[in-house]
C-alpha positions in Angstrom: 59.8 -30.4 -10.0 57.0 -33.1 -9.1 56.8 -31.1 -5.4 56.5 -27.7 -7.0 53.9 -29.0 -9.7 51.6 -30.7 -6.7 52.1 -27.9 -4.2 50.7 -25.4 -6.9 47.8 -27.4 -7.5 47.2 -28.2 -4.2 47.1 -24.1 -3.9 45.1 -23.8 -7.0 42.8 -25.9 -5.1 42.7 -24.6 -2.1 42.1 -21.2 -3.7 39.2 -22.4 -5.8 37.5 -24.1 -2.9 38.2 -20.5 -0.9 36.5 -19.1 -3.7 33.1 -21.3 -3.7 33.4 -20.8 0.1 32.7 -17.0 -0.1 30.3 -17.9 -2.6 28.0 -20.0 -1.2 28.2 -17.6 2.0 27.3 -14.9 -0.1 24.2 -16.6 -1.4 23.2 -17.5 2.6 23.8 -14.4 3.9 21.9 -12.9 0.9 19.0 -15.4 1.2 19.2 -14.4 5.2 18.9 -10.5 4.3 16.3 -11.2 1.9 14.1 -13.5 4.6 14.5 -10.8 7.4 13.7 -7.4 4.9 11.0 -9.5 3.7 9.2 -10.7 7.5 9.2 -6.5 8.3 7.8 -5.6 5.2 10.6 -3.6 4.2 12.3 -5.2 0.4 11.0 -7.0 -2.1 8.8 -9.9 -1.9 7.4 -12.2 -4.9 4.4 -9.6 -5.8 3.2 -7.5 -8.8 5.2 -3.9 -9.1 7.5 -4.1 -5.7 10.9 -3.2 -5.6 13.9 -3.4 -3.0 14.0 0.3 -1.7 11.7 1.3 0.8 11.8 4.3 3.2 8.6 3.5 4.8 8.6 0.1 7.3 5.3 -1.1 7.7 4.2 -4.2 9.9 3.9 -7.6 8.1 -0.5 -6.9 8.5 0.4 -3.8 5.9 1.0 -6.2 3.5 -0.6 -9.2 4.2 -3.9 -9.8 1.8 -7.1 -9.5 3.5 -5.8 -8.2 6.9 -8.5 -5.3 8.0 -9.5 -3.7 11.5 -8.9 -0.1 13.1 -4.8 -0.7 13.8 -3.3 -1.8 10.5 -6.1 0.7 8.7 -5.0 3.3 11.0 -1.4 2.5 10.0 -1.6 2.7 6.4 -3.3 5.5 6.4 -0.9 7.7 8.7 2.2 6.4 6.1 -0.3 7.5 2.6 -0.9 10.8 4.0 2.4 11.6 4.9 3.8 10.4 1.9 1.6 11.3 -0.9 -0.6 14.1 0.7 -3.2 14.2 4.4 -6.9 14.1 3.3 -8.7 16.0 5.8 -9.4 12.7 7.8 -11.2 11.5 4.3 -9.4 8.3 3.6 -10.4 7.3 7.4 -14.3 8.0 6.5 -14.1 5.9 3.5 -13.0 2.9 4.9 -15.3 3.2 7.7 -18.1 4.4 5.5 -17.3 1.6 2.6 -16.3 -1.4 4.7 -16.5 -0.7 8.0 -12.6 -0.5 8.1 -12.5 -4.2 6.4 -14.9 -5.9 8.5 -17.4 -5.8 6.3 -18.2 -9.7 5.3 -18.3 -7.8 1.8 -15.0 -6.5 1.7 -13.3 -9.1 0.1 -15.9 -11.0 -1.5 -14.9 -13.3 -4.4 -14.3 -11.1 -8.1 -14.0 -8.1 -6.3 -10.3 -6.3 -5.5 -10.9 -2.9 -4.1 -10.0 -3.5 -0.3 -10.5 -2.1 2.2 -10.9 1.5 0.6 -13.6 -0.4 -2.4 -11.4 1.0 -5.4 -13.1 0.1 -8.2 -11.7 -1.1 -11.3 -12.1 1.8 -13.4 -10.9 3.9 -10.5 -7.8 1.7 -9.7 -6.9 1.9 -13.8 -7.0 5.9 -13.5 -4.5 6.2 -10.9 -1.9 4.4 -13.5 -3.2 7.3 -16.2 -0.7 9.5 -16.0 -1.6 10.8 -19.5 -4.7 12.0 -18.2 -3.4 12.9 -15.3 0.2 14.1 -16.0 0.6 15.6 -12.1 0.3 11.6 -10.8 3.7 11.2 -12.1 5.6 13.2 -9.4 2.8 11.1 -6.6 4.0 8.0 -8.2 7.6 9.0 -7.7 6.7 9.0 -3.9 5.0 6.0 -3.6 8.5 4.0 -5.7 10.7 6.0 -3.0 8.7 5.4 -0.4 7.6 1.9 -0.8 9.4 0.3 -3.3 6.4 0.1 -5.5 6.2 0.7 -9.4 2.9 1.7 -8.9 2.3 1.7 -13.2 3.1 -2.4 -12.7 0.7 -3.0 -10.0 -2.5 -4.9 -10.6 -6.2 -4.7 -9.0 -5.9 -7.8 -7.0 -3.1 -6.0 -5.4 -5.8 -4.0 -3.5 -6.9 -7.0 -1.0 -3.8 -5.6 0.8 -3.8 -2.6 2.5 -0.9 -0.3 1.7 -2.1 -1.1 -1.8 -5.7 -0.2 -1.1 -4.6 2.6 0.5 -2.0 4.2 -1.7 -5.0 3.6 -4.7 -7.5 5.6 -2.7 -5.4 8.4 -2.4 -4.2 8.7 -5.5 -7.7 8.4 -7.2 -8.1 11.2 -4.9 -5.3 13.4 -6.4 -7.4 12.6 -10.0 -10.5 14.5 -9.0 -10.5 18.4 -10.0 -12.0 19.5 -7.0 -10.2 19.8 -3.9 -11.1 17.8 -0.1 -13.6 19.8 1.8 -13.5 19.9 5.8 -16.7 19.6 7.3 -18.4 15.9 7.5 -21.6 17.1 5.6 -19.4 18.3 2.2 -17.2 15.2 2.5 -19.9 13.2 2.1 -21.0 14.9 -0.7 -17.4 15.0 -2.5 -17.8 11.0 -1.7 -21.0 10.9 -3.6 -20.1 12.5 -6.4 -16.6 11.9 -7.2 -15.6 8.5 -5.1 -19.4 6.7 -5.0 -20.4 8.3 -7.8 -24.1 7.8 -9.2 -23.7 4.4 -9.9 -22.9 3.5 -6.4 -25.6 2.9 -4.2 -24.7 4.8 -1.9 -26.3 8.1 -0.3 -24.7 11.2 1.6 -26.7 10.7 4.2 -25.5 7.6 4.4 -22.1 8.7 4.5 -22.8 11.1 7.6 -25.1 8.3 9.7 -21.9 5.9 9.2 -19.1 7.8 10.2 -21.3 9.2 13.1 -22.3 6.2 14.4 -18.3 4.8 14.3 -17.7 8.0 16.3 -20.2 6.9 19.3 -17.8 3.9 19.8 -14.6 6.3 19.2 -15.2 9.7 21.2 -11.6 10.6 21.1 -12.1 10.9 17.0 -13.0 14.2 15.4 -14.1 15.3 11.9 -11.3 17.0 10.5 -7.8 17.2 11.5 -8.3 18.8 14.5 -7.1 17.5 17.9 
């Protein structure tokens, strides 16, 4: 009887350390998961409004605050426009025209979270307005599939990265009434009045002597969407 009594709690034990075994695996390879997702850009992160599920896999520069220049602007842009709409080549022109695609020493400057793209405040708070704008709420559905983002628990200072900035510029884009034009000369003037607007400083022929002159240094690039 004393044999029987120890050899059963000598399993019990046995079967409870088993148990904490698995556990703490669990939590390692969990943690592990977490740290490799995390590195490619692909899960969840400690930031405002991100979720696990991603279908979209961006490099770490996506989503890495301040990052700027033609390849990770490049990037962003070719996943927003697949995923929530193409623009004509627009959202390229506004990051050239309004920071010269980040490098700007402006871009980031300190009380200011529009990015790359230079969403505004007001701007970035009417892409959450979904009673104004009821048709942003099938967009936002895209961006939560795509990217894991609950785009309605994002905040401004999310901007200084650029799938944030990116995905904010083209949905302030799906607010306006009006639809993209084509040709450079009626972009810029869609910029001035709806993205600029009258309180920017900027002018349309502005607009058109910027994105001209980042063409001299980029032949390859054309207006519209043609090759």
């Amino acid at each position: 009887a004393v044999v029987s009594t120890q050899s059963t709690g000598l399993l019990y034990h046995l079967d409870h350390m088993m148990v904490c075994f698995q556990w703490c695996s669990g939590l390692k390879l969990a943690a592990f998961c977490w740290i490799v997702t995390s590195a490619s850009g692909s899960s969840i992160g400690i930031e405002s409004g991100r979720n696990i599920s991603t279908t979209e896999h961006l490099s770490k520069e996506a989503w890495t605050e301040k990052a700027f220049g033609e390849k990770v602007v490049d990037e962003v842009i070719d996943s927003v426009e697949r995923i929530i709409g193409e623009t004509k080549k627009f959202l390229k022109k506004i990051a050239v025209v309004e920071s010269k695609l980040g490098e700007d020493p402006d871009t980031f400057r300190a009380g200011y979270n529009g990015g790359i793209f230079q969403v505004d405040h007001i701007a970035f708070l009417n892409t959450q307005d979904t009673a104004s704008h009821p048709h942003l709420t099938s967009q936002l559905r895209k961006v939560k599939l795509a990217y894991g983002i609950d785009w309605l628990a994002v905040v401004w200072n999310n901007l200084r990265k650029p799938i944030y900035c990116a995905i904010a510029s083209r949905l302030d884009l799906w607010t306006i009434p009006a639809s993209i034009p084509a040709s450079l000369e009626d972009q810029a003037r869609y910029w001035k009045q709806y993205y600029n607007t009258k309180a920017g400083k900027g002018a349309v022929q502005g607009f058109i002597d910027r994105w001209n002159d980042y063409k001299k240094h980029h032949p390859d690039v054309s207006d519209a969407n043609e090759s």
